[in-house]
C-alpha positions as CSV (number, residue, x, y, z in Angstrom):
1,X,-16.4,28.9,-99.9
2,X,-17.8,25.3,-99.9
3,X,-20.8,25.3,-102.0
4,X,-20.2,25.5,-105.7
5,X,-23.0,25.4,-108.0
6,X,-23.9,23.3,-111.3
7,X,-23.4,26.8,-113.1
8,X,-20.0,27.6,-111.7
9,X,-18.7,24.0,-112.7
10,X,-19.6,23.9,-116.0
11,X,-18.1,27.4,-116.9
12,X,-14.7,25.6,-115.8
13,X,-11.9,24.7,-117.3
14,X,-10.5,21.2,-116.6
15,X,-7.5,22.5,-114.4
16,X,-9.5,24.9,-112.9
17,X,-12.2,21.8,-111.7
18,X,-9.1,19.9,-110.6
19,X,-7.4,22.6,-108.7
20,X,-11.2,23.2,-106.8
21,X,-11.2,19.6,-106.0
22,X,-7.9,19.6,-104.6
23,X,-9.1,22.6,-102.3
24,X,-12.7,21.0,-101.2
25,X,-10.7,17.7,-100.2
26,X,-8.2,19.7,-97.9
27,X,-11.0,21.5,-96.4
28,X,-12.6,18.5,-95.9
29,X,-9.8,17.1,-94.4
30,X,-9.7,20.1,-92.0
31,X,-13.4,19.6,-90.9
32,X,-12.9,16.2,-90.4
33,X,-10.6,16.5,-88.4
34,X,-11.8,19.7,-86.7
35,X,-14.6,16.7,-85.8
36,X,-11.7,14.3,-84.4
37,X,-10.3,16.1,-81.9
38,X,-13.9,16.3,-80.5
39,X,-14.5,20.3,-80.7
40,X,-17.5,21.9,-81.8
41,X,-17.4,22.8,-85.1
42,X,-17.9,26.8,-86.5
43,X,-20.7,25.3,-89.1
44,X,-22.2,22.2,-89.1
45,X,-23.7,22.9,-92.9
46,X,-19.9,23.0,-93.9
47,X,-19.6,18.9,-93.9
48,X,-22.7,18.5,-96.1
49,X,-22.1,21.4,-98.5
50,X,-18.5,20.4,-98.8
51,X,-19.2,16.7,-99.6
52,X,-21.7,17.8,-101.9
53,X,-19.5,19.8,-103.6
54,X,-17.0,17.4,-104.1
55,X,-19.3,15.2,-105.2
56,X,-20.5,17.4,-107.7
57,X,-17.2,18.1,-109.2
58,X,-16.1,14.2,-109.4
59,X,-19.2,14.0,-111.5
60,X,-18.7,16.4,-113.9
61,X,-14.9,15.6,-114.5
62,X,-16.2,11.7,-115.2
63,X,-19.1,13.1,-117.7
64,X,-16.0,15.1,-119.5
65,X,-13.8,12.1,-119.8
66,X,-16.7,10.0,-121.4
């Protein structure tokens, strides 16, 4: 699952945010290279909601650290 919404975030816990960034990044990582090797990928939505969702998370762990 790649998209995760503003609701889901903020009804996590810190380690639980962290654990879901760790995740998005290595699927990110996948797609990206998925993209390197020149094949055609399964979803082309996946790189946008991914990013997005990473994104979104970085954001709310920086607005709980303030």
């Amino acid at each position: 699952m790649t998209y995760v919404s503003n609701r889901d975030i903020a009804s996590m816990s810190l380690d639980a945010l962290q654990a879901r960034l760790v995740e998005l990044q290595e699927e990110m990582l996948q797609l990206n290279a998925e993209k390197a090797l020149g094949g055609t990928p399964a979803n082309m939505g996946a790189y946008k909601a991914t990013s997005r969702s990473i994104a979104r998370i970085k954001t709310h762990l920086a607005q709980r650290a303030d």
